[in-house]
N, C-alpha and C positions, 0 to 999 in steps of 0.2 A: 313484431310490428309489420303493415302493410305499408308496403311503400309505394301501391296505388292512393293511399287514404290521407297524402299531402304530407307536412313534415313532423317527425318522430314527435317532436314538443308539442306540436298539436292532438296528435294520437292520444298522449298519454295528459293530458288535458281535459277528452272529451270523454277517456275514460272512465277516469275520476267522475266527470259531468253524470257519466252512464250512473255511475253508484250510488250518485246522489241523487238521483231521480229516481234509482229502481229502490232506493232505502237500505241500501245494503252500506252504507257511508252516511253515517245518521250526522245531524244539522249537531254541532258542537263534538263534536267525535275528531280524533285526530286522524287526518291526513297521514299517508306513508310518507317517507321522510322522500330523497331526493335518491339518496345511497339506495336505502329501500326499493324503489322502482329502477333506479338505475343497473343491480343486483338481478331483479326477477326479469328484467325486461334484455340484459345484458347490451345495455347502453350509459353512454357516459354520462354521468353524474349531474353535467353541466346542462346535458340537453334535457334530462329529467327535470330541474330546477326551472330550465327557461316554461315548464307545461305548467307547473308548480306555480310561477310566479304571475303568469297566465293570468290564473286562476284567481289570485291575491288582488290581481288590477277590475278582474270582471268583479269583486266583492263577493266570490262564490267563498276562498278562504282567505282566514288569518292568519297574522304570524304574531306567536306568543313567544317573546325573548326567551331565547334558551329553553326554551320547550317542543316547540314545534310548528304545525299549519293546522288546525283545524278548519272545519267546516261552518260558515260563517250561519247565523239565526235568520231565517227565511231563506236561506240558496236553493233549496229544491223549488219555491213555491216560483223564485226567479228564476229558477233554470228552464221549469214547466212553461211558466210565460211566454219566452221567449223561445221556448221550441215549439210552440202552437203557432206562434206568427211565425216563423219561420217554414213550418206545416204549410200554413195557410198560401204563402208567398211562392213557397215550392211548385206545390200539387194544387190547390182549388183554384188559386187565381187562372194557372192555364188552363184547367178545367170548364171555367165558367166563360172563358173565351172562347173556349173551341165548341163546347154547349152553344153557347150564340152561334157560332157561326152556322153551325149544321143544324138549328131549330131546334137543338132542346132547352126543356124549361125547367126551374130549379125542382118544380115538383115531380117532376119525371126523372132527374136524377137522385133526388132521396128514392123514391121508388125502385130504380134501380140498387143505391144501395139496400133496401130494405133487402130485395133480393135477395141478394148473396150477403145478407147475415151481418149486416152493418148497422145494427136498430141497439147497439149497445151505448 
């Protein structure tokens, strides 16, 4: 774990998030368990669970009694959502503020993306 990258339960939250966005943690698939992560990650059980539960509150997983967490039906399509607005919040909005300030225009900056290979 990076302990630049804020706290452990979070990490291993955003993880998870990473897998279900990249398809590798398919939507109805089960989650690694708490022990699971706890094990590969060699961290405590408790703090794996709090990433785990995280997750349960965002509606990304469920908990099937005595089963497990899986991945809840539409998590990737909300996790996408929500990481484009967050994209957008990040990087364009100060983008397009600092464009205004120095005179450029949005069609000058797609432009410049086209450039360097951003037309995908």
């Amino acid at each position: 774990m990076n302990e630049d990258a804020g706290p452990i339960f979070r990490q291993i939250a955003v993880q998870l998030e990473d897998a279900i966005v990249d398809g590798s943690l398919a939507e109805e698939s089960q989650a690694p368990s708490s022990n699971e992560l706890a094990a590969f990650h060699r961290i405590n059980p408790a703090t794996a669970a709090k990433g785990l539960n995280q997750l349960v509150t965002d509606g990304v997983l469920y908990k099937r009694r005595g089963v497990g967490m899986f991945v809840a039906t539409g998590a990737r399509e909300q996790l996408l959502k929500r990481r484009r607005s967050e994209f957008a919040e990040q990087y364009l909005t100060p983008l397009l503020l600092e464009a205004d300030k120095v005179g450029i225009t949005v069609a000058e900056i797609a432009a410049m993306l086209r450039e360097r290979g951003g037309q995908s």
